[in-house]
C-alpha positions as CSV (number, residue, x, y, z in Angstrom):
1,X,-117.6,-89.1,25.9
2,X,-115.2,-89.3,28.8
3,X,-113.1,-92.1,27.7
4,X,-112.4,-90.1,24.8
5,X,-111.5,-87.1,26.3
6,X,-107.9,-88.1,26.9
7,X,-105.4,-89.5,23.6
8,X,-103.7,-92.5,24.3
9,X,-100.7,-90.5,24.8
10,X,-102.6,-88.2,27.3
11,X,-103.2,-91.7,29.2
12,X,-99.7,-92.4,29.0
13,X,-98.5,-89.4,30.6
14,X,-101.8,-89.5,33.5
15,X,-100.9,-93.0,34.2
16,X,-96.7,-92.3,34.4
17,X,-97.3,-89.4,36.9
18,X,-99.3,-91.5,39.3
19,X,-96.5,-93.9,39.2
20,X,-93.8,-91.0,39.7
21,X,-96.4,-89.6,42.3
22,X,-96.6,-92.8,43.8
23,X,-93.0,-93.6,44.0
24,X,-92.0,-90.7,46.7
25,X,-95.3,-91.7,48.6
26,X,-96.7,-94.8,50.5
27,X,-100.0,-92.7,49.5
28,X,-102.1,-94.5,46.5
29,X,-103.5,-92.5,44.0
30,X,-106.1,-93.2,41.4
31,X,-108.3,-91.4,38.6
32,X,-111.6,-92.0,37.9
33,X,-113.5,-90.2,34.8
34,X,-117.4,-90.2,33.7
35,X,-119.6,-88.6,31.6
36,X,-121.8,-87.2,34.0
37,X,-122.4,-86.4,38.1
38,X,-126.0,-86.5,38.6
39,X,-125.5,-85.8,42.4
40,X,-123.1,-83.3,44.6
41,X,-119.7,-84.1,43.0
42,X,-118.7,-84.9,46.3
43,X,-120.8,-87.4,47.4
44,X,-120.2,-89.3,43.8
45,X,-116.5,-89.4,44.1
46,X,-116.9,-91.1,47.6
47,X,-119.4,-93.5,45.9
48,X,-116.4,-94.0,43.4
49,X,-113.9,-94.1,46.4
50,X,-115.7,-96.8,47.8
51,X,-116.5,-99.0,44.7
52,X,-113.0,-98.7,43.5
53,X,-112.0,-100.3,47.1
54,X,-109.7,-97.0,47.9
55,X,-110.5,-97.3,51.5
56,X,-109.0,-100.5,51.9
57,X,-105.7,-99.0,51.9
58,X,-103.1,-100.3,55.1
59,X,-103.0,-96.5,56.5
60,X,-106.3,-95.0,54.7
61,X,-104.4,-93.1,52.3
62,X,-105.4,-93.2,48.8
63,X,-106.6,-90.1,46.6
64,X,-109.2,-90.4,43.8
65,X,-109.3,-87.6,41.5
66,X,-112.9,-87.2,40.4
67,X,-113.8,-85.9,37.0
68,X,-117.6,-86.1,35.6
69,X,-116.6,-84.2,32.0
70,X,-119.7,-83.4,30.2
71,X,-121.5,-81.2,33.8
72,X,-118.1,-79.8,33.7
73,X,-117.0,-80.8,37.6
74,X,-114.8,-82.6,39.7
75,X,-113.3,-83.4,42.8
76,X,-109.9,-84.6,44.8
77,X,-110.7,-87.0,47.7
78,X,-108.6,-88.4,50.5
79,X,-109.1,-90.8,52.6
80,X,-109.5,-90.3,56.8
81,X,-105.7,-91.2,56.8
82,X,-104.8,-88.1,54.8
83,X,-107.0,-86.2,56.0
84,X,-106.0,-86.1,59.5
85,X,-102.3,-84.8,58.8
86,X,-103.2,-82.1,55.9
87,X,-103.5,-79.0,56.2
88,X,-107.6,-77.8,55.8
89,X,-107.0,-75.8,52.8
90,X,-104.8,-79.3,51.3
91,X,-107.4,-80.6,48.6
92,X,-108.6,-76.4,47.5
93,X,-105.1,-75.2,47.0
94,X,-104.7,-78.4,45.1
95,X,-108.0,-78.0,42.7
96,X,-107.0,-74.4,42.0
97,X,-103.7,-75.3,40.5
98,X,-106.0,-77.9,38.2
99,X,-108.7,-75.7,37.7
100,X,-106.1,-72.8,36.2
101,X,-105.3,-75.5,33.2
102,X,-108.9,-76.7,32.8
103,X,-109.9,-73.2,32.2
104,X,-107.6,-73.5,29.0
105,X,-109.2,-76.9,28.5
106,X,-105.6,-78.4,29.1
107,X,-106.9,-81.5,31.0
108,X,-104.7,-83.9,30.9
109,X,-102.2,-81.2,32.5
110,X,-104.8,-80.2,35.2
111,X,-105.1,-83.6,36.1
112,X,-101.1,-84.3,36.0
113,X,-100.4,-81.4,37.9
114,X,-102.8,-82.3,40.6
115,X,-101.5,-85.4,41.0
116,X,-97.8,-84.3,40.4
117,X,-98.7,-82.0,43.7
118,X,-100.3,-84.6,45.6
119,X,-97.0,-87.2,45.6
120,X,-94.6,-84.1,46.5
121,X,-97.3,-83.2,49.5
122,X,-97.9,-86.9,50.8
123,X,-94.2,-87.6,50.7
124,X,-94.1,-85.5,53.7
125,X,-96.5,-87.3,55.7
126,X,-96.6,-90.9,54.1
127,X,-93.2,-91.0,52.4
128,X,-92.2,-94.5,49.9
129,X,-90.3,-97.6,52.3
130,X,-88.9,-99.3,49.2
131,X,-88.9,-102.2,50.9
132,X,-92.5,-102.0,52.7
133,X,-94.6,-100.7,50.1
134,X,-96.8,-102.4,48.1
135,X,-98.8,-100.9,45.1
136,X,-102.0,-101.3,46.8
137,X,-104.6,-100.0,43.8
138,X,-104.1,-100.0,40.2
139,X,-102.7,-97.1,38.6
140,X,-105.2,-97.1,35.2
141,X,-107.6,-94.3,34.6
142,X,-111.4,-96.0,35.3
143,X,-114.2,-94.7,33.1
144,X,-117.9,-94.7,34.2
């Protein structure tokens, strides 16, 4: 079961690096785990993009990490925002580092060093206004 996947210390330490993520980035960032992905991972993480609200961002630049646990796949998703200052390659290079600690089922630090990369990459293009920003989405792992 996905909400089981993760101790409650593993949620801690998700949770506390999309905060430290999220504190060198305007960028929001937000995780999302189910069971299963009965359609192209990608299209179901923009389903889940769009019921969590993620593209309601000020400049379109939240990040859902995607993870359907029991069909084994998942996905990193940017919004348009993102998307038009990355790099192509941005979202593979950062799936490979995960996919190097899923291999050794070490999920929680796939998913913490995908989202650890993400902050230091955004910074560059969407870097943290103490003063302007605003924590835009919740930081909480959903469960589907």
């Amino acid at each position: 079961m996905a909400e089981n996947l993760f101790s409650s210390e593993d949620k801690k330490r998700i949770i506390a690096a999309i905060q430290d993520a999220e504190k060198q980035t305007s960028g929001e960032i937000q995780v999302h785990i189910e069971n299963h992905c009965s359609i192209d991972v990608m299209d179901r993480a923009a389903e889940v993009f769009e019921t969590l609200k993620m593209h309601r961002t000020k400049e379109r630049n939240a990040v859902l990490f995607y993870l359907a646990v029991e069909d084994h796949v998942f996905a990193v998703l940017g919004d348009s925002g993102i998307n038009r200052v990355v790099p192509d390659n941005f979202w593979e290079k950062i799936k490979d580092e995960m996919i190097s600690s899923f291999k050794q089922k070490a999920f929680s630090a796939g998913l913490i060093k995908g989202i650890t990369i993400c902050g230091k990459e955004l910074k560059a293009h969407f870097p943290y206004e103490q003063k302007r920003d605003i924590n835009e989405l919740p930081d909480e792992i959903s469960f589907g």
